[in-house]
ChimeraX commands (.cxc) that place a marker at each C-alpha (Angstrom):
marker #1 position 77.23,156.42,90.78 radius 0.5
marker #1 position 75.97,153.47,89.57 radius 0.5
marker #1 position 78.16,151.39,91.87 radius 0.5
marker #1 position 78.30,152.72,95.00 radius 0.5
marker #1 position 78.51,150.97,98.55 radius 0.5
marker #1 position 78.70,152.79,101.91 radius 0.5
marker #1 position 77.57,151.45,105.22 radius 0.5
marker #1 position 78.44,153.58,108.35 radius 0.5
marker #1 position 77.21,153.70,111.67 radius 0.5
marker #1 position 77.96,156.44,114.38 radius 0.5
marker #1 position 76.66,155.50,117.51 radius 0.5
marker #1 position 77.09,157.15,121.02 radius 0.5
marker #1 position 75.40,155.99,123.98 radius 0.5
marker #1 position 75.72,154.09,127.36 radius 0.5
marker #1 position 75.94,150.29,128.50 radius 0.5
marker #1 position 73.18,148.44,129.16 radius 0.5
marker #1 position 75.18,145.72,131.24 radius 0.5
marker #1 position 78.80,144.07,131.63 radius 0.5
marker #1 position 80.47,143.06,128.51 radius 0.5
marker #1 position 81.67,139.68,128.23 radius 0.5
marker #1 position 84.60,138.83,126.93 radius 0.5
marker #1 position 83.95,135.14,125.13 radius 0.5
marker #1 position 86.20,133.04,122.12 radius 0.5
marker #1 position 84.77,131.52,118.71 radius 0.5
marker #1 position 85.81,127.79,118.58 radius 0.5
marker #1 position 88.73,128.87,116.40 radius 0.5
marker #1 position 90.24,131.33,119.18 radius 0.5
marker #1 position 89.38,134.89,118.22 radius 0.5
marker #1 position 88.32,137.01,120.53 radius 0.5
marker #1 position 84.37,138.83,120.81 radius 0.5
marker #1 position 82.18,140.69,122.83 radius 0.5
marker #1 position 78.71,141.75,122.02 radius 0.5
marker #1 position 76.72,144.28,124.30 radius 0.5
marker #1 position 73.78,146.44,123.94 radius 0.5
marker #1 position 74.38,150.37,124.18 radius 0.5
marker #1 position 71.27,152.71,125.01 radius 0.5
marker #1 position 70.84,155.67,122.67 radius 0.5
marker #1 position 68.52,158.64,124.09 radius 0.5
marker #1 position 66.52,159.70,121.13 radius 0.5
marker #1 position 65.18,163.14,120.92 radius 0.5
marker #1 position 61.54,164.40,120.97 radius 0.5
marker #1 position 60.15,167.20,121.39 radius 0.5
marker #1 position 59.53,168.83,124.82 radius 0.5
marker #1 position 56.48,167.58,126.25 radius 0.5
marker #1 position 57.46,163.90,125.50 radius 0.5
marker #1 position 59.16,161.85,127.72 radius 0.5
marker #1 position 62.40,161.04,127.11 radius 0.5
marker #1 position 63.00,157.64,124.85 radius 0.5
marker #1 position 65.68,155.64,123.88 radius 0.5
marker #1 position 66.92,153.13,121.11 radius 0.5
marker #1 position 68.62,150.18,122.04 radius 0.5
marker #1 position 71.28,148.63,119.60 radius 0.5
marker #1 position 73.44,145.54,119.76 radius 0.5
marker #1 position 77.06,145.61,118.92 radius 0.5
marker #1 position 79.08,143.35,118.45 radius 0.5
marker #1 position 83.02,143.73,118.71 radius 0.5
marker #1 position 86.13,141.54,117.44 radius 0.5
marker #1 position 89.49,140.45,118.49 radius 0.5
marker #1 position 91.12,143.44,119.80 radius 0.5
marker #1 position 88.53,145.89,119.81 radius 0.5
marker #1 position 86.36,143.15,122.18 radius 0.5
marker #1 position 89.83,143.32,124.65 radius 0.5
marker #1 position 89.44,146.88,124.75 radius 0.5
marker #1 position 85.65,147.06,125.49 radius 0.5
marker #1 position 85.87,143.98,127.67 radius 0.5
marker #1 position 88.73,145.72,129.73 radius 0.5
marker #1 position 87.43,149.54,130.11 radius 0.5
marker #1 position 83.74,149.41,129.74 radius 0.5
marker #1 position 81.30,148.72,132.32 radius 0.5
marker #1 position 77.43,148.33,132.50 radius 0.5
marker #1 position 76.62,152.45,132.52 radius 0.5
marker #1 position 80.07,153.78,130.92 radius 0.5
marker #1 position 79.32,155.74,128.17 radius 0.5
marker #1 position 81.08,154.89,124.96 radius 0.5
marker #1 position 81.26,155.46,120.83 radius 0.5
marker #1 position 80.66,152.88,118.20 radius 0.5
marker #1 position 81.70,153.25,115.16 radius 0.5
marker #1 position 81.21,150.29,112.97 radius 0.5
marker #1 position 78.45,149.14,110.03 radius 0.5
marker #1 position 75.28,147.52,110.10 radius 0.5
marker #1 position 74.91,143.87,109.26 radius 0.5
marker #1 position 72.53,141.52,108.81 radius 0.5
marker #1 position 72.22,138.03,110.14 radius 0.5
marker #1 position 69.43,135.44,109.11 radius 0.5
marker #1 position 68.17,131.89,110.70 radius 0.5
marker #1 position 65.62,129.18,111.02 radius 0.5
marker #1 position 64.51,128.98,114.37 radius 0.5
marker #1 position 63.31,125.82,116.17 radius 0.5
marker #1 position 59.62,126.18,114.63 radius 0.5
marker #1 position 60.63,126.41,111.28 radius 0.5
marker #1 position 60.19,130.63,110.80 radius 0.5
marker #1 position 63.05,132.18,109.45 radius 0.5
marker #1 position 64.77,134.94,111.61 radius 0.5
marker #1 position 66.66,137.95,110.64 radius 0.5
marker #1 position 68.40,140.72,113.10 radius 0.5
marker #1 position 70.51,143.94,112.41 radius 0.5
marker #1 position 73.49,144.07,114.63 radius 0.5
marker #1 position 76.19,146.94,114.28 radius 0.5
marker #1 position 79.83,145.46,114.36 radius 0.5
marker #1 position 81.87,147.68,115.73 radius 0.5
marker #1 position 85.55,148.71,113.67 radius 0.5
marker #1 position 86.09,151.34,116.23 radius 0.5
marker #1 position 85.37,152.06,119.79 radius 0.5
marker #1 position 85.92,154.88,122.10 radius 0.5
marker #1 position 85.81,156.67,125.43 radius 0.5
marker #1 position 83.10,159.27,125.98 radius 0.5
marker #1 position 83.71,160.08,129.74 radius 0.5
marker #1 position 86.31,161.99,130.67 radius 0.5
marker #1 position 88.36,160.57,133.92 radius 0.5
marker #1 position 85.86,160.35,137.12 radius 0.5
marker #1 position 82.66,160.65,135.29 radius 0.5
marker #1 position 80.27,157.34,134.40 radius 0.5
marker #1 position 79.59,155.00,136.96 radius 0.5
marker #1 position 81.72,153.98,139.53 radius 0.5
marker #1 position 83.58,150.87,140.28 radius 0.5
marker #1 position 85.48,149.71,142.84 radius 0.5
marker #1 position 89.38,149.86,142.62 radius 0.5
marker #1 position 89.49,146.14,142.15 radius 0.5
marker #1 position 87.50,146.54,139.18 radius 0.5
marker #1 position 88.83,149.53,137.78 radius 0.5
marker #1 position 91.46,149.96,135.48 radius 0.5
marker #1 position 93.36,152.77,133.90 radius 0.5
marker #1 position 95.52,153.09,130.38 radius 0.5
marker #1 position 99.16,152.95,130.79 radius 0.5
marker #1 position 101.25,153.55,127.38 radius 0.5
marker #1 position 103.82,151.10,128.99 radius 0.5
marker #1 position 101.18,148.07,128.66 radius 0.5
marker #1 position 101.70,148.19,125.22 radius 0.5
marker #1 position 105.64,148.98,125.20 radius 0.5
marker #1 position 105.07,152.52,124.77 radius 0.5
marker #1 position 107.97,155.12,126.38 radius 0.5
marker #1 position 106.70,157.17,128.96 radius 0.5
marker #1 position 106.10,160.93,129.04 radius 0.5
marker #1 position 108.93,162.56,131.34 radius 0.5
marker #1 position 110.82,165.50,131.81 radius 0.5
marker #1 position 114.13,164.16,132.31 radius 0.5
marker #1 position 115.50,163.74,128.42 radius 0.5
marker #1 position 117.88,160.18,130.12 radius 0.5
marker #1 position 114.55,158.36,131.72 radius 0.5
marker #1 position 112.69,158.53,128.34 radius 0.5
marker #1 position 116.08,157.17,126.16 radius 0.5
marker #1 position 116.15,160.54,124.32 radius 0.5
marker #1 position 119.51,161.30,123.23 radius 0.5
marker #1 position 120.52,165.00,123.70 radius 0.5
marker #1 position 122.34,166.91,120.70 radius 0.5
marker #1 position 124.70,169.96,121.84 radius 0.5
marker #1 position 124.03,171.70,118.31 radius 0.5
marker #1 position 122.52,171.46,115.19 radius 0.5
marker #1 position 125.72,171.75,113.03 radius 0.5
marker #1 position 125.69,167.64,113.12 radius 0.5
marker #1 position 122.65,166.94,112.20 radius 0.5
marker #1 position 122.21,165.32,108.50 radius 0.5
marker #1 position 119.48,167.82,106.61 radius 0.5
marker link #1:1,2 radius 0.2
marker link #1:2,3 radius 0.2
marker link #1:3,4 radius 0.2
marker link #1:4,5 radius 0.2
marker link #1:5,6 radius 0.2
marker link #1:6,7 radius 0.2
marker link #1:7,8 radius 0.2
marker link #1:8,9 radius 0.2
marker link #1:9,10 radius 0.2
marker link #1:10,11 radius 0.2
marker link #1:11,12 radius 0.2
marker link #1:12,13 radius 0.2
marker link #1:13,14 radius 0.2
marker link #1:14,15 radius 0.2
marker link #1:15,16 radius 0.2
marker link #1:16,17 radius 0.2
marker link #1:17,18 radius 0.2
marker link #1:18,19 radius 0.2
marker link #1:19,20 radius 0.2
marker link #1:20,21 radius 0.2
marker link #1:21,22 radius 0.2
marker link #1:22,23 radius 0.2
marker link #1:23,24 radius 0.2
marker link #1:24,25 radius 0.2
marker link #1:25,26 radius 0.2
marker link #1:26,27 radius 0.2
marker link #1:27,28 radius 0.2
marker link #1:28,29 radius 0.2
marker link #1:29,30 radius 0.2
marker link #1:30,31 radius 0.2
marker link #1:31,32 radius 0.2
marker link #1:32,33 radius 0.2
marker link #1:33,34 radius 0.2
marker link #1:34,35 radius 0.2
marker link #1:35,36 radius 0.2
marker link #1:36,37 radius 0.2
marker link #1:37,38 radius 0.2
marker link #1:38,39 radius 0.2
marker link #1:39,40 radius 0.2
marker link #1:40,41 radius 0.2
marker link #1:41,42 radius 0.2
marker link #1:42,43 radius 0.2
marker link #1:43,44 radius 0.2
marker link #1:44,45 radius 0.2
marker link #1:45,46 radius 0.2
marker link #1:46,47 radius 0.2
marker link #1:47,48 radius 0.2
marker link #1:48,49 radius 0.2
marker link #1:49,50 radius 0.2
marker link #1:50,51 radius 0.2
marker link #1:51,52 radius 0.2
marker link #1:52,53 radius 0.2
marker link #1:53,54 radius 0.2
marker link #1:54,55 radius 0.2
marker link #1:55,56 radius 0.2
marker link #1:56,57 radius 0.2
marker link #1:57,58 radius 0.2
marker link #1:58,59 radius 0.2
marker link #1:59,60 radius 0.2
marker link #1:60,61 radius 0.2
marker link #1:61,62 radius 0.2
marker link #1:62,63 radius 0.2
marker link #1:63,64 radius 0.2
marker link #1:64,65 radius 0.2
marker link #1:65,66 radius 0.2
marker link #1:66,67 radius 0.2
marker link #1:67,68 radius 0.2
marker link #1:68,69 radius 0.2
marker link #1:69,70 radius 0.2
marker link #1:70,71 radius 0.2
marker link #1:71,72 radius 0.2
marker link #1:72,73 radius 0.2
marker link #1:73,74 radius 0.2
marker link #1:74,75 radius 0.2
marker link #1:75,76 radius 0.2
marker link #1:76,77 radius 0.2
marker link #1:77,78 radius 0.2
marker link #1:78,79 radius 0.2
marker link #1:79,80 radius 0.2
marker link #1:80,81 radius 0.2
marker link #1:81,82 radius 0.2
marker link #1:82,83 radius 0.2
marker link #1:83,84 radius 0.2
marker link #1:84,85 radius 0.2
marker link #1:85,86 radius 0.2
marker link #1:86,87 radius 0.2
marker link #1:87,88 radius 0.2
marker link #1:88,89 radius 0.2
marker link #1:89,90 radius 0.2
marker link #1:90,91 radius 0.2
marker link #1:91,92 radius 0.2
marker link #1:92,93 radius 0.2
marker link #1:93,94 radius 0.2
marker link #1:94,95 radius 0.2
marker link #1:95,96 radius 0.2
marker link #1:96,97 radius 0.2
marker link #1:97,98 radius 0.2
marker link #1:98,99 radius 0.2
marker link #1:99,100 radius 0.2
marker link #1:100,101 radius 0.2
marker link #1:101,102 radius 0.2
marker link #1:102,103 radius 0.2
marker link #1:103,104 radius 0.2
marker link #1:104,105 radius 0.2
marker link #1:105,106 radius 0.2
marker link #1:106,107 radius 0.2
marker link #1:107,108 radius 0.2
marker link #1:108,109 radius 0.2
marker link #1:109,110 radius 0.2
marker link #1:110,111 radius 0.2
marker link #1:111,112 radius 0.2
marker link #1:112,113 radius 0.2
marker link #1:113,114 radius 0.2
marker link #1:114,115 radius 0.2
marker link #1:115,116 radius 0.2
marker link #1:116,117 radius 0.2
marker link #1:117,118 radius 0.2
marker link #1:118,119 radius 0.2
marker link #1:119,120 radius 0.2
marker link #1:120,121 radius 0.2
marker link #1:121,122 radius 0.2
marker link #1:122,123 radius 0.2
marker link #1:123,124 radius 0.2
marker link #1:124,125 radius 0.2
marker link #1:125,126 radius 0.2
marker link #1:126,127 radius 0.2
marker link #1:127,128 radius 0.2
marker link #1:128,129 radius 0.2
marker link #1:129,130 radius 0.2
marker link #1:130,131 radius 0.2
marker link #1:131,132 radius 0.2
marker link #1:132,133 radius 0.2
marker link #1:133,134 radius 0.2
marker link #1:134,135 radius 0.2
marker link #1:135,136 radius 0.2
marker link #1:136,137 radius 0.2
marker link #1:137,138 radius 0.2
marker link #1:138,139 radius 0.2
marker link #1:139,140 radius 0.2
marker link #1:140,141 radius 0.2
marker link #1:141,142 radius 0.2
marker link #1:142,143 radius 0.2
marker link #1:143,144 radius 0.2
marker link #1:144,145 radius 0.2
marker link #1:145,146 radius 0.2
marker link #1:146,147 radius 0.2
marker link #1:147,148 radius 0.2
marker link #1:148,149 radius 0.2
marker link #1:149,150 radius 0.2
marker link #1:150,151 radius 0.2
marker link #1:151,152 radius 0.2
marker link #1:152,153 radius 0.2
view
């Protein structure tokens, strides 16, 4: 294995405040937040947590910008990267940020914080041009077939 690569972060955890939806000069889309990770220790210590920042791209940052809040919990997954500068002294500065290839919802419908119905926003399918899930076969364009003698296989 002389040549092998593999960078992979998992991360679950909660929002440590709003996400902000903001452009490159060039147009795309980002978002970069900080997510609170609750490490564990034994039991006699109090409880601890790592904080990481993420940052997400183009669609991914619409997503997080639209259905995350400061609290919600949420899952990362992305890889580690590392980004160097000079700083206005002269000492060169690096930081580890995770960019996230994939995020996802944790809480399941009425749990996390809570928001006010201005604020709040669910997932339709039809947003994206998806058909609906119904139980009437002529709302969903579904074309009945009386038998199975004229189908092709």
């Amino acid at each position: 294995m002389a040549n092998f690569n593999f960078n992979k972060v998992i991360l679950g955890g909660r929002l440590t405040s709003d996400p902000e939806l903001k452009q490159t000069q060039s147009g795309d889309p980002y978002v970069s937040f900080s997510i609170a990770v609750n490490r564990r220790t034994s039991k006699d210590a109090a409880q601890q947590a790592d904080f990481f920042n993420v940052t997400a791209w183009r669609t991914t940052a619409e997503f997080v910008a639209r259905f995350f809040k400061k609290g919600s919990s949420i899952c990362v997954v992305g890889r580690l990267q590392n980004r160097s500068w000079t700083d206005q002294q002269g000492q060169k500065r690096t930081v580890t940020d995770i960019v996230a290839d994939e995020v996802n919802f944790v809480d399941s419908r009425g749990e996390g914080p809570s928001f006010d119905n201005a604020a709040q926003q669910t997932y339709t399918p039809n947003a994206y041009n998806a058909p609906s899930l119904s139980s009437n076969a002529s709302e969903t364009n579904f074309e009945e077939v009386a038998s199975d003698d004229d189908l092709p296989f």
